[in-house]
mmCIF file of the N, C-alpha and C atoms, coordinates in Angstrom:
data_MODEL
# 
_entry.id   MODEL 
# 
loop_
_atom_site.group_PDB 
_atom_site.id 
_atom_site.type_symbol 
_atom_site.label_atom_id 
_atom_site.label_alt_id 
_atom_site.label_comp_id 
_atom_site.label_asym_id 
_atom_site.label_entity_id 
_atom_site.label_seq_id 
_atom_site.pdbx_PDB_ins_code 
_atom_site.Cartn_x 
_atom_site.Cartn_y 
_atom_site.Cartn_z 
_atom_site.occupancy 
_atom_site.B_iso_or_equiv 
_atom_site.pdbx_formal_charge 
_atom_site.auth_seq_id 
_atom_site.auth_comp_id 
_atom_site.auth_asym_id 
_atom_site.auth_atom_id 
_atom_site.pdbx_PDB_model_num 
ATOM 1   N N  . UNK A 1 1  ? 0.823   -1.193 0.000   1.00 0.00 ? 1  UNK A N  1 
ATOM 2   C CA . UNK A 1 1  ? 0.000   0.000  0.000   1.00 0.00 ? 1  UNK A CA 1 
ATOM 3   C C  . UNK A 1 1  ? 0.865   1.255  0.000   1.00 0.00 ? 1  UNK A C  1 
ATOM 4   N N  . UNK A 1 2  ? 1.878   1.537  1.201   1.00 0.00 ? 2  UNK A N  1 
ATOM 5   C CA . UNK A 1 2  ? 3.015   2.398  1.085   1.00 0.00 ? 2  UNK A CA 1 
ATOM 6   C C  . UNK A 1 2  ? 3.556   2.501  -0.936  1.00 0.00 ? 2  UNK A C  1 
ATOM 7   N N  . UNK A 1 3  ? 3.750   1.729  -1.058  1.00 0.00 ? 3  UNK A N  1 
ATOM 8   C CA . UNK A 1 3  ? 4.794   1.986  -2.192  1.00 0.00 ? 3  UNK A CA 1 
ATOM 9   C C  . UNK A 1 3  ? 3.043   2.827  -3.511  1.00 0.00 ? 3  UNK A C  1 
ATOM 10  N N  . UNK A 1 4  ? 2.285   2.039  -3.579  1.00 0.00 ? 4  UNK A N  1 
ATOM 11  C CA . UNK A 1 4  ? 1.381   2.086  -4.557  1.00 0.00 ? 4  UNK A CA 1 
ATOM 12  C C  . UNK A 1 4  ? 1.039   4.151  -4.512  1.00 0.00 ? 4  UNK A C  1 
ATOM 13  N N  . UNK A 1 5  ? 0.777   4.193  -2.740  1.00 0.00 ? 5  UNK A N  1 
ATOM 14  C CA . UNK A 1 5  ? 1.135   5.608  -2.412  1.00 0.00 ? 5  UNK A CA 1 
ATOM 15  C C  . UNK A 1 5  ? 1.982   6.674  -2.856  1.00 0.00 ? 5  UNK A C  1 
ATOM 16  N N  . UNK A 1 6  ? 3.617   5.782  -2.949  1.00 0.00 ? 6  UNK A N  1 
ATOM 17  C CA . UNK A 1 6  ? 4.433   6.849  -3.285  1.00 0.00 ? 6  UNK A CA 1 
ATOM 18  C C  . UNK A 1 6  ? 4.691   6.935  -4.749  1.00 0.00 ? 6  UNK A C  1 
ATOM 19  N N  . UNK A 1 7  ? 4.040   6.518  -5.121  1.00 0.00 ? 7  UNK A N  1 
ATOM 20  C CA . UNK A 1 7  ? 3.837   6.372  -6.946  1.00 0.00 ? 7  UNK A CA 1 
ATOM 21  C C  . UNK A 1 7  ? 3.889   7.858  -7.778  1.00 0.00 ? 7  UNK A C  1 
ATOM 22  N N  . UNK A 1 8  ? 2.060   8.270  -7.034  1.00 0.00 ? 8  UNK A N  1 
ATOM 23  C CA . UNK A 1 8  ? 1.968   9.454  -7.704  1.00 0.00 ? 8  UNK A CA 1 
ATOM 24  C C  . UNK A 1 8  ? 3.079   10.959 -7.146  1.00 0.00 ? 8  UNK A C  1 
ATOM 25  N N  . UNK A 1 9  ? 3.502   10.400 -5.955  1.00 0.00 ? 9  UNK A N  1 
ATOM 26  C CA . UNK A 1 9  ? 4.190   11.519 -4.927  1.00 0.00 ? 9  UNK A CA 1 
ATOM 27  C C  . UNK A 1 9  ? 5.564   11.617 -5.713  1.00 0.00 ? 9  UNK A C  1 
ATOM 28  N N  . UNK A 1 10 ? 6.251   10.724 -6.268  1.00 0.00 ? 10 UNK A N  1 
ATOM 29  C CA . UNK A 1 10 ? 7.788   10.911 -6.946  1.00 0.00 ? 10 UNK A CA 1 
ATOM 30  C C  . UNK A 1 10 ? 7.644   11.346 -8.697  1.00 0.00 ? 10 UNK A C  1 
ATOM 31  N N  . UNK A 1 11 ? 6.410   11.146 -9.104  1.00 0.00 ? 11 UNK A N  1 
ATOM 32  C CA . UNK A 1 11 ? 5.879   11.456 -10.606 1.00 0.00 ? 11 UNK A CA 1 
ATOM 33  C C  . UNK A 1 11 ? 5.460   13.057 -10.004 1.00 0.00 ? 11 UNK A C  1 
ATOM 34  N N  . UNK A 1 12 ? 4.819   13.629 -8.805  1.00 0.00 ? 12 UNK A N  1 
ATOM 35  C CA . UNK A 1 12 ? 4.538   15.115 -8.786  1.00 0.00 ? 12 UNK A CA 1 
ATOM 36  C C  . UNK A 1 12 ? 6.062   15.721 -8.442  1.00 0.00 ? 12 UNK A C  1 
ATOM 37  N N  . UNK A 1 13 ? 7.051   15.198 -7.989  1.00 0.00 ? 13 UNK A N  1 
ATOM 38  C CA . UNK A 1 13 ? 8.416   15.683 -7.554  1.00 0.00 ? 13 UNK A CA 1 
ATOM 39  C C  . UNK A 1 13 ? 8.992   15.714 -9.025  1.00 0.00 ? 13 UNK A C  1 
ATOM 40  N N  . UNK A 1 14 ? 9.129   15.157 -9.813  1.00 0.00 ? 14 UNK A N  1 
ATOM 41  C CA . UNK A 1 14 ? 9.598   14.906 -10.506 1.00 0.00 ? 14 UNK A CA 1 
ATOM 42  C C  . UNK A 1 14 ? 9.263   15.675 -11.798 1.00 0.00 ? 14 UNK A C  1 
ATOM 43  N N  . UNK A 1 15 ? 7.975   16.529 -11.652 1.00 0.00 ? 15 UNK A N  1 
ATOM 44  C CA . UNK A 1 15 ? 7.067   16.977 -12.600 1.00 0.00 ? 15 UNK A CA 1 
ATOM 45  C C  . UNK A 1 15 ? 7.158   18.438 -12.020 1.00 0.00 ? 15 UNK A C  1 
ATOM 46  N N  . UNK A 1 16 ? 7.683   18.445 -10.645 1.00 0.00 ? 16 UNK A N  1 
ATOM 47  C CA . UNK A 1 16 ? 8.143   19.985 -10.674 1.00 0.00 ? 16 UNK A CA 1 
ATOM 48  C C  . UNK A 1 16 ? 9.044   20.508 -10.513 1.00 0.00 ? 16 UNK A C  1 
ATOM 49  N N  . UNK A 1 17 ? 9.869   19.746 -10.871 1.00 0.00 ? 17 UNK A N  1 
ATOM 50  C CA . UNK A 1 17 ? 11.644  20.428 -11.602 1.00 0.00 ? 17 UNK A CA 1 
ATOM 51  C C  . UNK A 1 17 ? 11.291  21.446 -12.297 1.00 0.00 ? 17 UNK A C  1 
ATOM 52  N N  . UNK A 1 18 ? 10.283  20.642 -13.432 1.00 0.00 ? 18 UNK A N  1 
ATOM 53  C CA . UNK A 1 18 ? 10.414  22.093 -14.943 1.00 0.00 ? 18 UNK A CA 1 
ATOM 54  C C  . UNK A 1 18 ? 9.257   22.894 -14.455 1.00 0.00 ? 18 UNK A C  1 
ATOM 55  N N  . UNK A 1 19 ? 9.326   23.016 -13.291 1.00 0.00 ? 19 UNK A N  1 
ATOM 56  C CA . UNK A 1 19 ? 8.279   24.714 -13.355 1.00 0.00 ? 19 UNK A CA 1 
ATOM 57  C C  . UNK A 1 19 ? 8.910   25.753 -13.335 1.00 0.00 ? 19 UNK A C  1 
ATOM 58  N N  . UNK A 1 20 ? 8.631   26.447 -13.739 1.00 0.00 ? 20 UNK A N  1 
ATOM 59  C CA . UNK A 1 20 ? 9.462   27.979 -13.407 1.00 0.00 ? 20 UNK A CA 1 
ATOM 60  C C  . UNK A 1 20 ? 9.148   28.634 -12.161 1.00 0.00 ? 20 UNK A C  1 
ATOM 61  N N  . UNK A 1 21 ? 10.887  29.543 -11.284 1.00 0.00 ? 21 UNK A N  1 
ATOM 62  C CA . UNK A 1 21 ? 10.249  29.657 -10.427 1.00 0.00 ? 21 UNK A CA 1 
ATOM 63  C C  . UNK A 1 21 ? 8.993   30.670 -10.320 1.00 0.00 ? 21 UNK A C  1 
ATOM 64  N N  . UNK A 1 22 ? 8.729   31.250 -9.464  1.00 0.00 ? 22 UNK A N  1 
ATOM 65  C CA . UNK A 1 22 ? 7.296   32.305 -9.495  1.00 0.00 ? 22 UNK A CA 1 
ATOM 66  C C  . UNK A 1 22 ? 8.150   33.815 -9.466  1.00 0.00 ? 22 UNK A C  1 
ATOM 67  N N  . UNK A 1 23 ? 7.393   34.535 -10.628 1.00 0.00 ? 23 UNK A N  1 
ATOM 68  C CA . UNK A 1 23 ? 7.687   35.598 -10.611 1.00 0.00 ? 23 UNK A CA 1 
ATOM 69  C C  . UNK A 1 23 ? 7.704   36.452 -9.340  1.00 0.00 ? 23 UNK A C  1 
ATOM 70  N N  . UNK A 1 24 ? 6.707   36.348 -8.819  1.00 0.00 ? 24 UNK A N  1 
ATOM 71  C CA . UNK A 1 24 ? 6.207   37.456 -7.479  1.00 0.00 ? 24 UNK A CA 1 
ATOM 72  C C  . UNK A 1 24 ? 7.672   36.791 -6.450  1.00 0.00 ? 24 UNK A C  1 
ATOM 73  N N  . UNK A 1 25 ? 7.464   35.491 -6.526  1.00 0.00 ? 25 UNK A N  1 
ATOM 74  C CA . UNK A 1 25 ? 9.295   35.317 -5.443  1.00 0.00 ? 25 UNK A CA 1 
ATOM 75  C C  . UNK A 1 25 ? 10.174  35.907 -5.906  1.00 0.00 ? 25 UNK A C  1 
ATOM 76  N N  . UNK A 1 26 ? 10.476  35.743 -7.096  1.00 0.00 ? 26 UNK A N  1 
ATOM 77  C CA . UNK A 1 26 ? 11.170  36.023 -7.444  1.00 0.00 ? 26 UNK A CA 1 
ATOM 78  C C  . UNK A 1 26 ? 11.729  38.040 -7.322  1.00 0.00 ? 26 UNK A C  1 
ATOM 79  N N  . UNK A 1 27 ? 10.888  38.529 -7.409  1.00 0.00 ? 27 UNK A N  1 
ATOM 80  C CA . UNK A 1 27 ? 10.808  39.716 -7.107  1.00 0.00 ? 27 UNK A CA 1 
ATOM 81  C C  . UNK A 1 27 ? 10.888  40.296 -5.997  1.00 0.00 ? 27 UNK A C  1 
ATOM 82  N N  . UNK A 1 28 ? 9.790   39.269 -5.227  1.00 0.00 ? 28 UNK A N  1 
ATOM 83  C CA . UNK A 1 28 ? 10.556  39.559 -3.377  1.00 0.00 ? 28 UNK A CA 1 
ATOM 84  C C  . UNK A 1 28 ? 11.807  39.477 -3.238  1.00 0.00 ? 28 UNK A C  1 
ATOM 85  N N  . UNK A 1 29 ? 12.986  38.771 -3.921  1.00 0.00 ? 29 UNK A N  1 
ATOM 86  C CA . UNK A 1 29 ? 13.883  38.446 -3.548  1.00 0.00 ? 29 UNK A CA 1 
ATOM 87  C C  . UNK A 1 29 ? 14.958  39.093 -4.282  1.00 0.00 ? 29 UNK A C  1 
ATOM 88  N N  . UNK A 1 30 ? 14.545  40.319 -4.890  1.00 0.00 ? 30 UNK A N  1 
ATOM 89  C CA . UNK A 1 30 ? 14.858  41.295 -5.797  1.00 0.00 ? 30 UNK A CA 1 
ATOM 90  C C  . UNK A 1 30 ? 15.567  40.841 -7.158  1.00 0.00 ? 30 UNK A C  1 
ATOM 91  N N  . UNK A 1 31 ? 14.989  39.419 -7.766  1.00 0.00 ? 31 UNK A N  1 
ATOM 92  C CA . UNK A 1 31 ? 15.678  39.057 -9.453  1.00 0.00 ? 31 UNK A CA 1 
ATOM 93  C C  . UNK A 1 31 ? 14.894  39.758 -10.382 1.00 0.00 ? 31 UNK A C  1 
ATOM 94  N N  . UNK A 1 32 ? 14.213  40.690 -10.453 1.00 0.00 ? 32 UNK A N  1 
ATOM 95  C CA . UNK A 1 32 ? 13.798  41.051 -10.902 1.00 0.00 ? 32 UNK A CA 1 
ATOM 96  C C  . UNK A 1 32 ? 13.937  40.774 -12.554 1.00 0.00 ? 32 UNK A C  1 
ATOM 97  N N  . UNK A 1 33 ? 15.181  40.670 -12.839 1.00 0.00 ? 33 UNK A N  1 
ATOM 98  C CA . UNK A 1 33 ? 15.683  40.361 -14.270 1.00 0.00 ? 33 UNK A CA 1 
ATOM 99  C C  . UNK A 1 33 ? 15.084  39.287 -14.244 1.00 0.00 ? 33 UNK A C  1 
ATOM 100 N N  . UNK A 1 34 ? 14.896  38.048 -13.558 1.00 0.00 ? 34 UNK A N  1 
ATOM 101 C CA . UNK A 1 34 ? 14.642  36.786 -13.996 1.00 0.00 ? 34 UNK A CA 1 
ATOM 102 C C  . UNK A 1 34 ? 13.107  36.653 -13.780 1.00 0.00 ? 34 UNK A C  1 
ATOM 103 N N  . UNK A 1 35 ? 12.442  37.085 -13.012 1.00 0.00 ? 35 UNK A N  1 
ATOM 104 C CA . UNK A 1 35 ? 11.208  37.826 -12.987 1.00 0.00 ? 35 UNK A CA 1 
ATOM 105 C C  . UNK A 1 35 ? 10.487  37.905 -14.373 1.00 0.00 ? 35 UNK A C  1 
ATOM 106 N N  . UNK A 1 36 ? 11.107  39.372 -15.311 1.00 0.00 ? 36 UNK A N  1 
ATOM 107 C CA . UNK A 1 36 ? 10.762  39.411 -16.328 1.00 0.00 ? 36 UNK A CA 1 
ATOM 108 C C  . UNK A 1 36 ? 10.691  38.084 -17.660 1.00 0.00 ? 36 UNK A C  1 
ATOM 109 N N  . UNK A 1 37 ? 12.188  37.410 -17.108 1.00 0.00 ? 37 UNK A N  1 
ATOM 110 C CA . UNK A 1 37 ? 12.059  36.303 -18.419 1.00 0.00 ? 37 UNK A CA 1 
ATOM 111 C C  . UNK A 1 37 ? 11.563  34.859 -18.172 1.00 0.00 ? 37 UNK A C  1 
ATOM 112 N N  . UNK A 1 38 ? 10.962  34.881 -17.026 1.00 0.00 ? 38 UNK A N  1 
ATOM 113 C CA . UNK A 1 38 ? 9.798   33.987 -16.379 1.00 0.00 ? 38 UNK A CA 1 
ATOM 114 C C  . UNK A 1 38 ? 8.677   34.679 -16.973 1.00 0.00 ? 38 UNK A C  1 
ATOM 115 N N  . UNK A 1 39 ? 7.836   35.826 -16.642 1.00 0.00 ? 39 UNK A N  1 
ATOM 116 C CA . UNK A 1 39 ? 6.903   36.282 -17.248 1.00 0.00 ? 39 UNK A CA 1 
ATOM 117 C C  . UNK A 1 39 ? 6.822   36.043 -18.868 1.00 0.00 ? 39 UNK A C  1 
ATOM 118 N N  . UNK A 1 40 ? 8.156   36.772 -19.885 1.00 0.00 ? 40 UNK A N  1 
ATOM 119 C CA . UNK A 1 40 ? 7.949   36.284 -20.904 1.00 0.00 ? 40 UNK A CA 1 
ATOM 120 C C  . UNK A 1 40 ? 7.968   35.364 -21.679 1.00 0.00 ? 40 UNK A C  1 
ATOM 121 N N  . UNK A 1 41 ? 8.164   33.736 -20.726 1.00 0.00 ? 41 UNK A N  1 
ATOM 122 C CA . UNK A 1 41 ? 8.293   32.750 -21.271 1.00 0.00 ? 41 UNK A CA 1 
ATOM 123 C C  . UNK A 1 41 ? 6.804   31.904 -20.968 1.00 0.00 ? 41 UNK A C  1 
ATOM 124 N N  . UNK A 1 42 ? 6.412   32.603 -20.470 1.00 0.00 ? 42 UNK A N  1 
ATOM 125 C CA . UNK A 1 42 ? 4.323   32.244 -19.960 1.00 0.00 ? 42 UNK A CA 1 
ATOM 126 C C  . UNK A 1 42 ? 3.525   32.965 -20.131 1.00 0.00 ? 42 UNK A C  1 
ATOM 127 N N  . UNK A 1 43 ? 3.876   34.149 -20.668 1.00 0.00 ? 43 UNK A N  1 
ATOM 128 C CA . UNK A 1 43 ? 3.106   34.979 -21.332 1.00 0.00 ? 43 UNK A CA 1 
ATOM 129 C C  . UNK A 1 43 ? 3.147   35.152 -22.639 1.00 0.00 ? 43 UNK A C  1 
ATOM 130 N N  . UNK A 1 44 ? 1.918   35.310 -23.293 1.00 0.00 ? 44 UNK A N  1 
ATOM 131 C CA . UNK A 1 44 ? 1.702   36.070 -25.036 1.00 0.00 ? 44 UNK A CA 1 
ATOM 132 C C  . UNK A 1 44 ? 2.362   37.146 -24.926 1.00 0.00 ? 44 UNK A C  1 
ATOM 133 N N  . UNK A 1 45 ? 2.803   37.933 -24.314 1.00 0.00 ? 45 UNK A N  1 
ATOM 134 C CA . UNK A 1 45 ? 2.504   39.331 -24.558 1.00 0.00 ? 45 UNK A CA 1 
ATOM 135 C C  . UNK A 1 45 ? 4.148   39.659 -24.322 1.00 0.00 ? 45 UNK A C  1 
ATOM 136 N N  . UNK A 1 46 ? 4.828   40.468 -25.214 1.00 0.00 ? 46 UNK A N  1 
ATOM 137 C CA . UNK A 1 46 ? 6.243   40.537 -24.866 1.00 0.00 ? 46 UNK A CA 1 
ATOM 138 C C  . UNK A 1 46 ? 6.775   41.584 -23.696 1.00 0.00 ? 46 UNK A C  1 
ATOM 139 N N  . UNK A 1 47 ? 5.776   42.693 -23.837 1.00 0.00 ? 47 UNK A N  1 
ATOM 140 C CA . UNK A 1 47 ? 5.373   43.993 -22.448 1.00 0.00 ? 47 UNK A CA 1 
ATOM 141 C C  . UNK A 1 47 ? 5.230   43.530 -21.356 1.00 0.00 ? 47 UNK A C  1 
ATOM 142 N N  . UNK A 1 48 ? 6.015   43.009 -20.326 1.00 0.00 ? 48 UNK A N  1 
ATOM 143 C CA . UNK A 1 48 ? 5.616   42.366 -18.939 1.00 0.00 ? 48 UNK A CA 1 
ATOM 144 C C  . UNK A 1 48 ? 6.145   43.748 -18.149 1.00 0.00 ? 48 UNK A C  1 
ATOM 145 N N  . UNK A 1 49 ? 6.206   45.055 -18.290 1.00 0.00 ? 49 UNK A N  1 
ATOM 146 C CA . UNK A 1 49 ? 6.277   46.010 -17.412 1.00 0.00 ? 49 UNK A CA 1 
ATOM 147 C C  . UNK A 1 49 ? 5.366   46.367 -16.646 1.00 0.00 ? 49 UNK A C  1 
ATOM 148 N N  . UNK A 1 50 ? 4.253   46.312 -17.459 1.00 0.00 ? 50 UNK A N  1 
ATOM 149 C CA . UNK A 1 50 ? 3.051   46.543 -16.336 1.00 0.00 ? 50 UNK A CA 1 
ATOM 150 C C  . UNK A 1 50 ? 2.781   45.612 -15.109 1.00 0.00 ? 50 UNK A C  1 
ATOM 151 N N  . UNK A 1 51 ? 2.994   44.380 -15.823 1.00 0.00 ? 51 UNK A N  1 
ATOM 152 C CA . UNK A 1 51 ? 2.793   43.379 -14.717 1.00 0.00 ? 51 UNK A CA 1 
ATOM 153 C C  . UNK A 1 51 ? 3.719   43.294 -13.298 1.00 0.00 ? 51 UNK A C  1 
ATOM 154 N N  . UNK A 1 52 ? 4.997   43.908 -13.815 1.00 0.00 ? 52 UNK A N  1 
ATOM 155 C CA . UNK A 1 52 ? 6.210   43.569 -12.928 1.00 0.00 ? 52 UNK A CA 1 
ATOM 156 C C  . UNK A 1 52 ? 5.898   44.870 -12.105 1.00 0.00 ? 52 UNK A C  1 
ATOM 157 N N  . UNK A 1 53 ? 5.015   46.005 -12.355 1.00 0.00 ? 53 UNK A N  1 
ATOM 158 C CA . UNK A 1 53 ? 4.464   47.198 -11.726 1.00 0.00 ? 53 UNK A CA 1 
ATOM 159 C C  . UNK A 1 53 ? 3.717   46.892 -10.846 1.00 0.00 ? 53 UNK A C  1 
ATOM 160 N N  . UNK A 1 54 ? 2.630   46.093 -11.352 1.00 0.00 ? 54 UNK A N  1 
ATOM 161 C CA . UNK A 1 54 ? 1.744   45.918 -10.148 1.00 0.00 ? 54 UNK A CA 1 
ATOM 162 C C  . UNK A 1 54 ? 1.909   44.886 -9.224  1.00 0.00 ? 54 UNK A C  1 
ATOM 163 N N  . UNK A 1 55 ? 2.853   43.394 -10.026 1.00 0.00 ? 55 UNK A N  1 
ATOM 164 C CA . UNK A 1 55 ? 3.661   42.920 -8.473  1.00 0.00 ? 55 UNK A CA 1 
ATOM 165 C C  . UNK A 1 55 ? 4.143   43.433 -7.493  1.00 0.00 ? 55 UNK A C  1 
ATOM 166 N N  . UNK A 1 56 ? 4.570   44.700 -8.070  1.00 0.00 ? 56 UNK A N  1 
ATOM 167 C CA . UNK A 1 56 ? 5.897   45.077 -6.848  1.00 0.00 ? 56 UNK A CA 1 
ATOM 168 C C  . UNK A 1 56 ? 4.532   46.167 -5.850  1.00 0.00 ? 56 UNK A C  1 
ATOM 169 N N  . UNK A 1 57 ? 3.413   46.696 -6.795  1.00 0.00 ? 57 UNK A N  1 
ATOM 170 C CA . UNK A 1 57 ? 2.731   47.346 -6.140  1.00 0.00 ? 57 UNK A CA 1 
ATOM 171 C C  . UNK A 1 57 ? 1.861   46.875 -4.921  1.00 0.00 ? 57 UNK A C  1 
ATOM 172 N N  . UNK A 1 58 ? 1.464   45.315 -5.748  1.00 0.00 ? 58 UNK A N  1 
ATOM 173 C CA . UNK A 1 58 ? 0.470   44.593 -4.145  1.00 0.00 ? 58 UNK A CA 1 
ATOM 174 C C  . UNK A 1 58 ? 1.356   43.986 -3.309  1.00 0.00 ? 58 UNK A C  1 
ATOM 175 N N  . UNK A 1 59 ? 2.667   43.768 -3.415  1.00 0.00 ? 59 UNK A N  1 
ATOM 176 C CA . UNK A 1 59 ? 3.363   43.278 -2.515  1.00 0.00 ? 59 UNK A CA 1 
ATOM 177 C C  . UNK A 1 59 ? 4.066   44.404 -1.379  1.00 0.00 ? 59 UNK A C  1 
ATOM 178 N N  . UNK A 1 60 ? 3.993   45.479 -2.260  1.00 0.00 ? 60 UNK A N  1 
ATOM 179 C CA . UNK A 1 60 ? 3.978   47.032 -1.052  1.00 0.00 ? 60 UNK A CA 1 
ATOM 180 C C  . UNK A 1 60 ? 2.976   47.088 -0.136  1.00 0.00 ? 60 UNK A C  1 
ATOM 181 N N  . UNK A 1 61 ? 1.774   46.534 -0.404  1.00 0.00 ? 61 UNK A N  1 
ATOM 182 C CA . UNK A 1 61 ? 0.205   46.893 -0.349  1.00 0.00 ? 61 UNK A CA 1 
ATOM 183 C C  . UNK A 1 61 ? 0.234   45.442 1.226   1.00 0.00 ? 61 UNK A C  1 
ATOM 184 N N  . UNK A 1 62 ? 1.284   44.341 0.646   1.00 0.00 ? 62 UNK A N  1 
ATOM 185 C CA . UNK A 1 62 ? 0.595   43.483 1.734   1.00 0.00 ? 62 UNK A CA 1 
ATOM 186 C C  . UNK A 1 62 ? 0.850   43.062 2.558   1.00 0.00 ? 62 UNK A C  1 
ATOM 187 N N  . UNK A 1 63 ? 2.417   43.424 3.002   1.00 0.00 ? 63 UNK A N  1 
ATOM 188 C CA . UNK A 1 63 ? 2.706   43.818 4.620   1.00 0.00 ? 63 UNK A CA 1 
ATOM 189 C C  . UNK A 1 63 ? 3.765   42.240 4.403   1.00 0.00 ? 63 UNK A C  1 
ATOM 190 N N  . UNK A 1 64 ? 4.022   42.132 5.700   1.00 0.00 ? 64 UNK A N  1 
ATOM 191 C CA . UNK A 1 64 ? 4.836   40.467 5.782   1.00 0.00 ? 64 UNK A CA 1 
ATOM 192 C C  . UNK A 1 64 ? 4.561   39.650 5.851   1.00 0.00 ? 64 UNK A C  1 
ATOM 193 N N  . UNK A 1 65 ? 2.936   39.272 5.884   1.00 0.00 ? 65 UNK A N  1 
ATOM 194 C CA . UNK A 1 65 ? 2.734   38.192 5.547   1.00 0.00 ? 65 UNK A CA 1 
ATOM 195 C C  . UNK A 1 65 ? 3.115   36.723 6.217   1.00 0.00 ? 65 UNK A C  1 
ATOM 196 N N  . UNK A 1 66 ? 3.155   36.016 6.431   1.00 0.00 ? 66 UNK A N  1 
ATOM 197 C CA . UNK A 1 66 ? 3.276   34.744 7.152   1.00 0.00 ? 66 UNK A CA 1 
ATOM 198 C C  . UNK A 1 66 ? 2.216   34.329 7.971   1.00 0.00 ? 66 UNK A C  1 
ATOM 199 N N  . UNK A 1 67 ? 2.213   33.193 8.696   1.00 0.00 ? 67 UNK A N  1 
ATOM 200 C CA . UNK A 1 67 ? 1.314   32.452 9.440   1.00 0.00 ? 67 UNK A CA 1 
ATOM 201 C C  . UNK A 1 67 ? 0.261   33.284 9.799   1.00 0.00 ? 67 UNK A C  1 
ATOM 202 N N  . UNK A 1 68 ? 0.939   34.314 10.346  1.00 0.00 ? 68 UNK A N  1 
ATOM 203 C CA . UNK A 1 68 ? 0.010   35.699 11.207  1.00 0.00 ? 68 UNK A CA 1 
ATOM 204 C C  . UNK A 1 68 ? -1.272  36.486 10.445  1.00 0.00 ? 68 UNK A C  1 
ATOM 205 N N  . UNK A 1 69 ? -0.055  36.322 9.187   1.00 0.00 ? 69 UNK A N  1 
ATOM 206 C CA . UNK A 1 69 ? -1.067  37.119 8.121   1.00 0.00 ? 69 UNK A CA 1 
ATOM 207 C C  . UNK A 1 69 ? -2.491  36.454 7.864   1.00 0.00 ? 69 UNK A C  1 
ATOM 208 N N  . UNK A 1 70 ? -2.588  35.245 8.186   1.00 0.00 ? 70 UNK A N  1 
ATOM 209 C CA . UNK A 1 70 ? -4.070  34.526 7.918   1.00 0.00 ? 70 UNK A CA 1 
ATOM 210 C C  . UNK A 1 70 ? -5.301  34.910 8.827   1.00 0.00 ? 70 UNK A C  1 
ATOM 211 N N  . UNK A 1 71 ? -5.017  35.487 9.995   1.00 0.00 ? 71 UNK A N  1 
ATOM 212 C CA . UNK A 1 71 ? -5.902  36.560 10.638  1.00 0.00 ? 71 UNK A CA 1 
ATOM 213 C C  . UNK A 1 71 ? -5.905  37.484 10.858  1.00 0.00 ? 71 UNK A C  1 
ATOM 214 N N  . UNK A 1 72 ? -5.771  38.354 9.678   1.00 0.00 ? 72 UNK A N  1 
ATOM 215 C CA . UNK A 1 72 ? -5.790  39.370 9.611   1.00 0.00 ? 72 UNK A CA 1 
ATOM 216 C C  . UNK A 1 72 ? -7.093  39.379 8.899   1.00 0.00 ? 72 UNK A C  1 
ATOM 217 N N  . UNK A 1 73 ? -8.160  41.029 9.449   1.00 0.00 ? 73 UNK A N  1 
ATOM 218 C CA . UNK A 1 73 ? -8.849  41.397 9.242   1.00 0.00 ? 73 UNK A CA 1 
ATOM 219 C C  . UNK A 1 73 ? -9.548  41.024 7.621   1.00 0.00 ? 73 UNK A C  1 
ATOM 220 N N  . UNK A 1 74 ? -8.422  41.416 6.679   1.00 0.00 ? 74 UNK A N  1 
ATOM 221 C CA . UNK A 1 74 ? -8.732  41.250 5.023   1.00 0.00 ? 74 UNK A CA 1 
ATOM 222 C C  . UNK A 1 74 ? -9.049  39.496 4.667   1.00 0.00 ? 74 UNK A C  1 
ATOM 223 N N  . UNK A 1 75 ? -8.208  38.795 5.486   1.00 0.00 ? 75 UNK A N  1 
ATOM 224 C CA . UNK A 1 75 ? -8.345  36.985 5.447   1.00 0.00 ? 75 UNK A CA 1 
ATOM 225 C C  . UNK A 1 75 ? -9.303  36.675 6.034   1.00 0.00 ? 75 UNK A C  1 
ATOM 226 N N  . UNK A 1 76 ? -9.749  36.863 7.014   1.00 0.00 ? 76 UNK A N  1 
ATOM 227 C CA . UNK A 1 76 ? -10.347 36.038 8.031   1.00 0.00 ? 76 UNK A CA 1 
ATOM 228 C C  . UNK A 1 76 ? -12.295 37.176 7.819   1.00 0.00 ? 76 UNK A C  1 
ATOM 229 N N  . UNK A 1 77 ? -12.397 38.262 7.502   1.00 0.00 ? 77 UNK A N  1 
ATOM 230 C CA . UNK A 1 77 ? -14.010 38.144 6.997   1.00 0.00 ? 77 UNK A CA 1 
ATOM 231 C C  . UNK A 1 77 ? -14.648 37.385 6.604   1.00 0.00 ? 77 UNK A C  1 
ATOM 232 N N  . UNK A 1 78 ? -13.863 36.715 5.485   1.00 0.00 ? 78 UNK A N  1 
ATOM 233 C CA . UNK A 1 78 ? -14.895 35.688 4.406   1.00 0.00 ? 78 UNK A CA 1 
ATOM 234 C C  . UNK A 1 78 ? -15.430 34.557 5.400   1.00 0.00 ? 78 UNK A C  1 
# 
């Protein structure tokens, strides 16, 4: 049963090598350059300035975030 388990678990490890990392980390972590050529390798659109604008804008907007951040007022209404 164990093994039949770890089947699909080493096919999802294995299947996320080739992701790219995430732009928005990537930007927290100031690559900004690599940022952009993540965006333009998943995007149609060759203009990723706007986008890399308003990352950097909601991530101004959303404080630090972590564990804590899940009760906060904006999370925890719904």
């Amino acid at each position: 049963m164990f093994g039949l388990g770890a089947i699909p678990a080493v096919i999802l490890v294995i299947a996320m090598w080739r992701l790219p990392d995430s732009p928005r980390w990537l930007i927290g972590r100031s690559m900004v350059e690599q940022a952009k050529l993540v965006l333009r390798r998943i995007r149609t659109a060759s203009d990723v300035g706007p986008e890399i604008t308003d990352i950097r804008q909601s991530m101004a907007k959303q404080g630090a975030g972590g564990v804590f951040g899940l009760f906060q007022p904006s999370v925890s209404e719904f």
